[in-house]
C-alpha positions as MATLAB code, in Angstrom:
seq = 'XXXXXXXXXXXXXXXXXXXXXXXXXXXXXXXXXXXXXXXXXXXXXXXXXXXXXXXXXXXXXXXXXXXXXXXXXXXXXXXXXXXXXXXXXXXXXXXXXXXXXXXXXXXXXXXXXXXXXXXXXXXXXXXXXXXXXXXXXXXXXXXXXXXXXXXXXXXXXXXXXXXXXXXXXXXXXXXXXXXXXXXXXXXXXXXXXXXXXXXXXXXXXXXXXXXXXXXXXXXXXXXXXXXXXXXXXXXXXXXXXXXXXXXXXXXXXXXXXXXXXXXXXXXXXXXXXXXXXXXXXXXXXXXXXXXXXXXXXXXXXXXXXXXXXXXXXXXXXXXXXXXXXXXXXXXXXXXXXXXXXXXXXXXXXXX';
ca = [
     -19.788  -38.594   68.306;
     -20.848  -37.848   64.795;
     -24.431  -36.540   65.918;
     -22.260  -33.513   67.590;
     -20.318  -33.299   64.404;
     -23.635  -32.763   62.293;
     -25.248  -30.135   64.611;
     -22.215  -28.408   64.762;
     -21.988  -28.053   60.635;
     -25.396  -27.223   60.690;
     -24.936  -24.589   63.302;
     -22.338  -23.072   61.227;
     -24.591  -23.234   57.763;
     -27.704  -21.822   59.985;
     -25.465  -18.618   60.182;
     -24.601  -18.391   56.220;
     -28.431  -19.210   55.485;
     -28.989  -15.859   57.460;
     -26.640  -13.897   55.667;
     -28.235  -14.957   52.309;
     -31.593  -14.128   53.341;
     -30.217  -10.988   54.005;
     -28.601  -10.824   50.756;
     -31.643  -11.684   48.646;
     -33.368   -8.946   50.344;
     -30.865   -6.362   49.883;
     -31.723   -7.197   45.737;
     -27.767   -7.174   45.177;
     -26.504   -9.241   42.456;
     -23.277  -10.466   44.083;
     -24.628  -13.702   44.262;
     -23.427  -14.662   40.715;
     -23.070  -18.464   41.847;
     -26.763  -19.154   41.289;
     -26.326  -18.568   37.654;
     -25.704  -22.062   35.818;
     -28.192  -23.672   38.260;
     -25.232  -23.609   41.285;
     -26.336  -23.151   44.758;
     -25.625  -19.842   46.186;
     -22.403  -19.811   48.121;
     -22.202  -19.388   51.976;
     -19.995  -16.214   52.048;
     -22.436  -13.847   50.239;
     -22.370  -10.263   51.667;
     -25.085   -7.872   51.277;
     -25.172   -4.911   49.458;
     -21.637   -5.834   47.461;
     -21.012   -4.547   44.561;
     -19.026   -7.755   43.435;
     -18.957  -11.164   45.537;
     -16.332  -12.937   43.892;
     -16.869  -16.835   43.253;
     -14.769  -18.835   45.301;
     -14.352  -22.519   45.060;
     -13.325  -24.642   48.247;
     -14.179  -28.746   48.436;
     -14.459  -29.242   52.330;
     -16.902  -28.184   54.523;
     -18.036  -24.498   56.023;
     -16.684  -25.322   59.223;
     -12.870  -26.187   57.520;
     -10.186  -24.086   59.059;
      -9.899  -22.325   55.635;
     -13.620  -21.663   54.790;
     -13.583  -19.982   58.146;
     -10.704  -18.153   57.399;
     -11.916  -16.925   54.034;
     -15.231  -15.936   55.569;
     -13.277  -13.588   57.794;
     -11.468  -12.190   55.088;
     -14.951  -11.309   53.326;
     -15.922   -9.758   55.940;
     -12.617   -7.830   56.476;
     -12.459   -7.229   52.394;
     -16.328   -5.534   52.334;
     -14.865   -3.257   55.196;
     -11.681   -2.398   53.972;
     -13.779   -1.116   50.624;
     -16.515    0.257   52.192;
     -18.843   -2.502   50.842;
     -17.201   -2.829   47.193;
     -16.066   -6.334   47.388;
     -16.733   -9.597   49.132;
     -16.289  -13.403   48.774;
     -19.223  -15.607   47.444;
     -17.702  -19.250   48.825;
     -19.060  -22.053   47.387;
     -18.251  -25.090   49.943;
     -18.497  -29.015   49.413;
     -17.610  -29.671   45.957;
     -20.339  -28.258   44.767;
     -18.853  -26.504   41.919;
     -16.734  -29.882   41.486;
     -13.577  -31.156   42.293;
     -10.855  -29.090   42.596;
      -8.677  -29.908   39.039;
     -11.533  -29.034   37.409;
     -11.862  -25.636   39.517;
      -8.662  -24.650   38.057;
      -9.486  -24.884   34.716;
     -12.656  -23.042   35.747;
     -10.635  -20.337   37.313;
      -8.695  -20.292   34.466;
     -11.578  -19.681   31.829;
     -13.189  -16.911   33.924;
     -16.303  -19.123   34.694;
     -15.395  -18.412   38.632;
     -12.960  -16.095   39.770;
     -10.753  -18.126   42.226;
     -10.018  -21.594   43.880;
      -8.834  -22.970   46.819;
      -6.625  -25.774   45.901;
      -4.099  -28.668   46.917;
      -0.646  -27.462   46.011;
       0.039  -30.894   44.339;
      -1.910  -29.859   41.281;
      -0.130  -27.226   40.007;
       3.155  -29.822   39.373;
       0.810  -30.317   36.259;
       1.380  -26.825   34.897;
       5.162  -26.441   36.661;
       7.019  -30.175   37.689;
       8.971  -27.086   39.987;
       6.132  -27.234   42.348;
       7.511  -30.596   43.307;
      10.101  -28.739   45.527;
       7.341  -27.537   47.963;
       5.589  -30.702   48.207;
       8.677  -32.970   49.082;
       8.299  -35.377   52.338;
      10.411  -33.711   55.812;
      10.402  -30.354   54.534;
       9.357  -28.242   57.287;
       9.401  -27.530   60.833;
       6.477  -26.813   61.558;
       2.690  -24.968   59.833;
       4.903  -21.635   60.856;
       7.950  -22.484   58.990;
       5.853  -23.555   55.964;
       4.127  -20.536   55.693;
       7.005  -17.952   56.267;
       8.601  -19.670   53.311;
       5.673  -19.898   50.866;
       4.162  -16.962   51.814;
       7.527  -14.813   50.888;
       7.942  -13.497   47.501;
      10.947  -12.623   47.612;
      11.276  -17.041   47.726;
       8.724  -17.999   45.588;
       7.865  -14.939   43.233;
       9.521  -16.720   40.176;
       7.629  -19.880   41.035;
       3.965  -18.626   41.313;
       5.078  -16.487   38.317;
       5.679  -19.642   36.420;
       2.075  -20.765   36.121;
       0.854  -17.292   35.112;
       1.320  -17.821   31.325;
      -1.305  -20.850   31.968;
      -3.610  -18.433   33.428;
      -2.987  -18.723   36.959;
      -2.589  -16.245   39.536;
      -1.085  -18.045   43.191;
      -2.858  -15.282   45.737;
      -1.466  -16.886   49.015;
      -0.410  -20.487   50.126;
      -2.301  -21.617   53.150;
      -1.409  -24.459   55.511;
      -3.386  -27.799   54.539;
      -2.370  -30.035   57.644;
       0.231  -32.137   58.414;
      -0.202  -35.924   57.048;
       0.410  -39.004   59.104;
      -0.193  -42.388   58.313;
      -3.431  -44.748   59.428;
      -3.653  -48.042   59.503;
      -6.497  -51.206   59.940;
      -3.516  -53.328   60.610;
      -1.620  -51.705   63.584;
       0.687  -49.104   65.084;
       3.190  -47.684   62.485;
       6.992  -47.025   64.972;
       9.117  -47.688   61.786;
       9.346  -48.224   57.760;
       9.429  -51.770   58.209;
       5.693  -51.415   59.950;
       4.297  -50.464   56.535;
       6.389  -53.654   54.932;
       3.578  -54.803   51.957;
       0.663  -52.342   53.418;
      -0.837  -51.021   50.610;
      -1.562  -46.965   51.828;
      -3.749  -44.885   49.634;
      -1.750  -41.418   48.596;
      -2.392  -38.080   46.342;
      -2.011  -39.364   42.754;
       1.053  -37.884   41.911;
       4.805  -39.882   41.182;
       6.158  -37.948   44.467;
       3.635  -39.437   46.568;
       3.943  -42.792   45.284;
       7.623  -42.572   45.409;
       7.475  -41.645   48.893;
       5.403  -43.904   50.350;
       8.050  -46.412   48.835;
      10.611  -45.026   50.907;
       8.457  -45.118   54.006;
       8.443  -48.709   53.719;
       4.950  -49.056   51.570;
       3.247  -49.550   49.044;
       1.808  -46.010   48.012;
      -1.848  -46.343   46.000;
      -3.700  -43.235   44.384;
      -7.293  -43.473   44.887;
      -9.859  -40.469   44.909;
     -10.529  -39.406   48.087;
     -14.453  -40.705   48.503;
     -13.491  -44.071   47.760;
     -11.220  -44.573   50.609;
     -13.463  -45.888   53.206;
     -15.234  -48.790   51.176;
     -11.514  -49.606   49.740;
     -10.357  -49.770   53.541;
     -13.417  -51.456   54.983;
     -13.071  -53.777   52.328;
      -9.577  -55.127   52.486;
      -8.538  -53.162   49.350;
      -6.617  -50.836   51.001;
      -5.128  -51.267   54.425;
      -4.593  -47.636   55.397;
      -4.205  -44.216   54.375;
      -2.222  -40.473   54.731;
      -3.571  -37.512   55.959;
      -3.806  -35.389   58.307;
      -6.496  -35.699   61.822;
      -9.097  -33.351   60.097;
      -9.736  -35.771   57.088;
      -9.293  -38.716   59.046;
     -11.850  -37.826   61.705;
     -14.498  -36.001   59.517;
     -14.568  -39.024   57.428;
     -14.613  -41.397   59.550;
     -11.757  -43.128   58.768;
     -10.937  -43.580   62.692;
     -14.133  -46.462   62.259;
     -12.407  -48.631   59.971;
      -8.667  -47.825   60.408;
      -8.031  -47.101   64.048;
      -4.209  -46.820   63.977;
      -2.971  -43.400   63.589;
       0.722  -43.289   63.636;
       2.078  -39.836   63.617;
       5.307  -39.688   61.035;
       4.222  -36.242   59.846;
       6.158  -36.874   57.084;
       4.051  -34.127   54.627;
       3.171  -30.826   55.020;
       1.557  -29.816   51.483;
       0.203  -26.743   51.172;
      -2.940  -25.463   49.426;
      -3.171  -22.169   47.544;
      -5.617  -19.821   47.081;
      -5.397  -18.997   42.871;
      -7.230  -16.333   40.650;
      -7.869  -16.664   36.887;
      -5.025  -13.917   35.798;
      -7.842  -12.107   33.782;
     -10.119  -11.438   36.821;
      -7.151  -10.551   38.852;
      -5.687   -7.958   36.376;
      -9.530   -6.691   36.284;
      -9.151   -5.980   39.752;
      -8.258   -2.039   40.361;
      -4.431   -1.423   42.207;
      -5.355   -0.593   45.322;
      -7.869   -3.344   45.939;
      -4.847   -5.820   44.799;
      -3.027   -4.380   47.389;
      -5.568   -4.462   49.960;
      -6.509   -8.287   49.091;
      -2.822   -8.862   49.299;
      -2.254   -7.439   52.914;
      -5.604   -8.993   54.185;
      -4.856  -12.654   52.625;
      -1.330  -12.133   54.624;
      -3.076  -11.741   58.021;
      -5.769  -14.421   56.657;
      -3.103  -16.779   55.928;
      -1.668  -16.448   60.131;
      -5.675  -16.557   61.319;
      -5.577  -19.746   59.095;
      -2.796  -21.319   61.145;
      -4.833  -20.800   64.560;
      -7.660  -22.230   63.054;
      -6.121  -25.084   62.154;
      -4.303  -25.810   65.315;
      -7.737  -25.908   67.380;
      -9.563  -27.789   64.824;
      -6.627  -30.483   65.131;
      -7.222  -30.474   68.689;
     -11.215  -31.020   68.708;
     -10.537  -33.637   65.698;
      -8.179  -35.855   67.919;
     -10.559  -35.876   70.796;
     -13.198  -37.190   68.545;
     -11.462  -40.222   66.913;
     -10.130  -41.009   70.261;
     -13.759  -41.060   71.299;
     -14.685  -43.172   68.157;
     -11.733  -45.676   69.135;
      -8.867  -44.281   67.669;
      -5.566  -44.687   68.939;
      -2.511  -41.965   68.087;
       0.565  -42.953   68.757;
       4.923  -41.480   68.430;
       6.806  -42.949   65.885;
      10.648  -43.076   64.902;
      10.229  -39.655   62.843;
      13.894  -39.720   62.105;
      14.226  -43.140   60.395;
      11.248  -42.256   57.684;
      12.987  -38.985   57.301;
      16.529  -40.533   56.037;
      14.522  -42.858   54.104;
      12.731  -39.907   52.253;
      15.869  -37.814   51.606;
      16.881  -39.551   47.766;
      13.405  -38.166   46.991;
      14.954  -34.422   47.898;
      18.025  -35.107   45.704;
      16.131  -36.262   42.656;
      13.412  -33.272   42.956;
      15.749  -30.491   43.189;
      17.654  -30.682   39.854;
      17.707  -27.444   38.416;
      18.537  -23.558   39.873;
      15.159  -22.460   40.791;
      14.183  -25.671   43.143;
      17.459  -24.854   44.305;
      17.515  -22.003   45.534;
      13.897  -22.634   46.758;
      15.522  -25.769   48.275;
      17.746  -23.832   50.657;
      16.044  -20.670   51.211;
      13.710  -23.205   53.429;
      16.390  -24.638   54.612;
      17.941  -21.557   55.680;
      14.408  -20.495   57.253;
      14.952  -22.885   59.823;
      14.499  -21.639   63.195;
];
């Protein structure tokens, strides 16, 4: 199973290695990752006049790499070769709080990012990222991708630098477990589940019925394997890709989170950017956003089929009970006018 995983990644990076050669030989210098020692990124066009330096920290074959390739490609049309992406996959300009501080010094020009972080520059954020919120990837996205919604929001985090260019769907997170088949809260009695670092989080996998544990994200499988943890959250991407499925084969769908991720700009770079490319950038990263969405959905597929192949099992659960156990977590996020309104225009976007 993970053989087919590797040649597929390598596949992908066999096609970026091409377009780089290309690049080099076109002499462009749009590949301004390499300066600082950094590895060229994957999404280098040739001939552009300006690749701009995007950090992601999952893989080239991620829903949202793909779907920010495409939008490179679409972008160097749409200005006849002016502009491109230069996407730097992996991590390998770091993790992604310090991206944002990169992005906001104008070492790269933007980030792709969970939407958890920014709580640290506006506790508002909080609204978006509360447990039961959605209906579905579509509903999410209509709502967060709607200015008219969350224009004063994304403004908010300006002043720090920060420029919100379009909200992208990250998944929807379910819990997984070493000891068993999650139906109800009182499943996760005493089961210590890693979550985001954040006070939400931990607050809500308290609700759930656990015991919610921030950890960083590479230190999950030891902490599993060894008895320190006895599960996790996320969604099947994650949880296949790192094999998690190996050492904690329950995967109980609550679906409880759908937290977005959001593509940001240092505030300089984007008010370097002429009008009319803004507005170009803006239309394409709508239609980039709804590519996103598709790409996701079949990834989710092909990720299920391999844990089940690995040993996984998936299984319902009683979606209702953890949702009525997450609600006080609603009431004591939205406590002021904006998170209000926010609040029920998403509730109002119901379908």
């Amino acid at each position: 199973m993970r053989i087919s995983k590797i040649s597929k990644i390598g596949a992908v990076a066999g096609v970026a290695i091409a377009g780089l050669a290309l690049s080099a030989c076109s002499g462009s210098g749009a590949g301004g990752g390499a300066e600082g020692g950094a590895e060229p990124g994957v999404g280098e066009l040739m001939g552009s006049e300006k690749a701009f330096r995007v950090a992601f920290n999952q893989s080239v074959e991620h829903p949202q790499a793909q779907a920010l390739l495409e939008f490179s490609d679409e972008l160097y049309e749409a200005t006849d070769g002016r502009f491109s992406l230069d996407l730097y996959t992996d991590e390998v300009l770091g993790d992604q709080a310090s991206t944002i501080e990169q992005v906001q010094s104008g070492t790269i020009d933007f980030a792709m990012i969970a939407g958890s972080l920014l709580e640290n520059f506006e506790p508002d954020f909080s609204v978006v990222n509360l447990p039961y919120l959605y209906d579905s990837p579509e509903h999410q996205m209509q709502v967060l991708n709607d200015d008219a919604i969350m224009g004063d929001l994304y403004g908010a985090v300006e002043d720090d630098s920060i420029k919100v260019l379009s909200a992208f769907h990250g998944g929807v997170r379910n819990v997984y477990s070493s000891k068993g088949a999650v139906e109800t809260p009182a499943d996760l009695a005493g089961q210590k589940i890693r979550v985001i670092g954040s006070d939400t989080n931990v607050k809500m996998m308290e609700l759930m019925g656990g015991v919610g544990t921030p950890m960083a994200q590479g230190e999950v499988f030891t902490a599993i394997q060894s008895g320190v943890l006895d599960g996790a959250e996320n969604n099947e991407l994650i949880y296949s890709s790192l094999s998690h499925d190996e050492i904690a084969p329950f995967y109980s769908q609550t679906q409880h989170l759908m937290m977005p991720d959001y593509l940001i700009a240092g505030t300089t770079v984007w008010d370097g950017i002429e009008p009319d490319v803004q507005a170009t950038m803006t239309d394409l990263l709508a239609a980039s956003s709804d590519r996103e969405l598709e790409l996701f959905a079949e990834a989710v597929d092909a990720a299920k089929g391999e844990a089940e192949e690995a040993g996984a099992t998936f299984n319902e659960v009683d979606v209702e009970t953890f949702r009525e156990a997450t609600l006080p977590l609603h009431e004591e996020r939205v406590t002021n006018e904006r998170t209000q309104a926010i609040y029920d225009a998403i509730e109002a976007a119901r379908s």
